[in-house]
N, C-alpha and C positions, 0 to 999 in steps of 0.2 A: 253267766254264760256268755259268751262269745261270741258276737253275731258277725259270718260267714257273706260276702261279698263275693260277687262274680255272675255271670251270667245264666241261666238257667237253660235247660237243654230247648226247650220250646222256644229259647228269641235267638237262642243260634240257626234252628232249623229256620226258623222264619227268614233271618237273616239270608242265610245261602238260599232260598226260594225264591226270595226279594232278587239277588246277585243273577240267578239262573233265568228269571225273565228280562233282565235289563240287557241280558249277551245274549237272550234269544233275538230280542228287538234289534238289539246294532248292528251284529253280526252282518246279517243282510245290509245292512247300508254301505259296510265296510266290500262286499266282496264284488262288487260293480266299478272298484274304482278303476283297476288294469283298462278296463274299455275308456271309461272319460280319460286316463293319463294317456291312450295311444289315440285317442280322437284330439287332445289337446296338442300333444306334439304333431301332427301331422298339419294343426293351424297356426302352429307355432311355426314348421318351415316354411308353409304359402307365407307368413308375416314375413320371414326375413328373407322370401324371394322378393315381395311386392317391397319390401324397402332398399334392397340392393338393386332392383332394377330401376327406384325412383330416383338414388343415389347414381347410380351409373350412368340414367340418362341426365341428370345435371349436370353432372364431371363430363362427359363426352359433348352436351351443347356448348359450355365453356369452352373446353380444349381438346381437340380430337385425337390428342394425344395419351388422354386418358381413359379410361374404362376401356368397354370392350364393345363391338358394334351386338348390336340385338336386332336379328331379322325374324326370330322366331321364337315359339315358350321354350322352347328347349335353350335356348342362348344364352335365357333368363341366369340360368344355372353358373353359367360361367363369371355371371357379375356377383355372384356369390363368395365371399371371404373363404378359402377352405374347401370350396364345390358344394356338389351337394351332398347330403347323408348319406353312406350305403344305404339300399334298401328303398331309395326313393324316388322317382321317375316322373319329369315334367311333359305333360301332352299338350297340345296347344293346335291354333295355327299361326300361318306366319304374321308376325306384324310389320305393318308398314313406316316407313320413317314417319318421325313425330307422332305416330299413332298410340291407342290403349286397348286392348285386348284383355278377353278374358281367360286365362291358363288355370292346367290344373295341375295339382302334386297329390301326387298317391302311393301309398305304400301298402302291404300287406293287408295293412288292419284299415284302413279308410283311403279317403280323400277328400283336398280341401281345394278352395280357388283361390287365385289370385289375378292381380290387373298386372302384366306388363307393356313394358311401356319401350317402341323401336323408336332405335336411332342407329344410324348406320356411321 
């Protein structure tokens, strides 16, 4: 006689049981992430405001011919490569020359800080 190989109906059901609780568990891990990716991008612009205003104010103490004067957080924006993002909007107040200030960027879904930094 012939002996017959393969699975039996009880370790498949178990299997996809097995399967059904491990996508109940993750599922929720996975469906939160749209919030952390639009909170990360929104510190993601404060980052490359706070680095293009640190950049601008070195290029502009060198040579005044470069960058662009920064008297206030909205200014910030301008020492930005490309501007800033649709959808994005810096508040602040004004900064004084050689001063640091704390600015903010906010979009729809959050808001982050950064430090800029006036030079006229």
């Amino acid at each position: 006689m012939k002996k017959e190989s393969g699975f039996t109906l009880i370790e498949l059901v178990i299997v996809i049981v097995i399967l059904g609780i491990l996508a109940a568990v993750a599922i929720p891990q996975f469906i939160d992430l749209r919030s952390d990716a639009q909170t990360a991008a929104v510190a993601g612009v404060a980052g490359a405001l706070a680095s293009a205003s640190a950049v601008n104010y070195a290029g502009r103490i060198a040579n005044t011919a470069k960058g662009v004067p920064v008297t206030t957080c909205a200014n910030v924006a301008n020492a930005l490569q490309g501007g800033l993002p649709s959808g994005y909007g810096v508040t602040g107040p004004a900064i004084a020359n050689g001063a640091a200030t704390v600015c903010s960027v906010t979009a729809s879904y959050g808001t982050a800080t950064f430090t800029g930094l006036g030079v006229s």
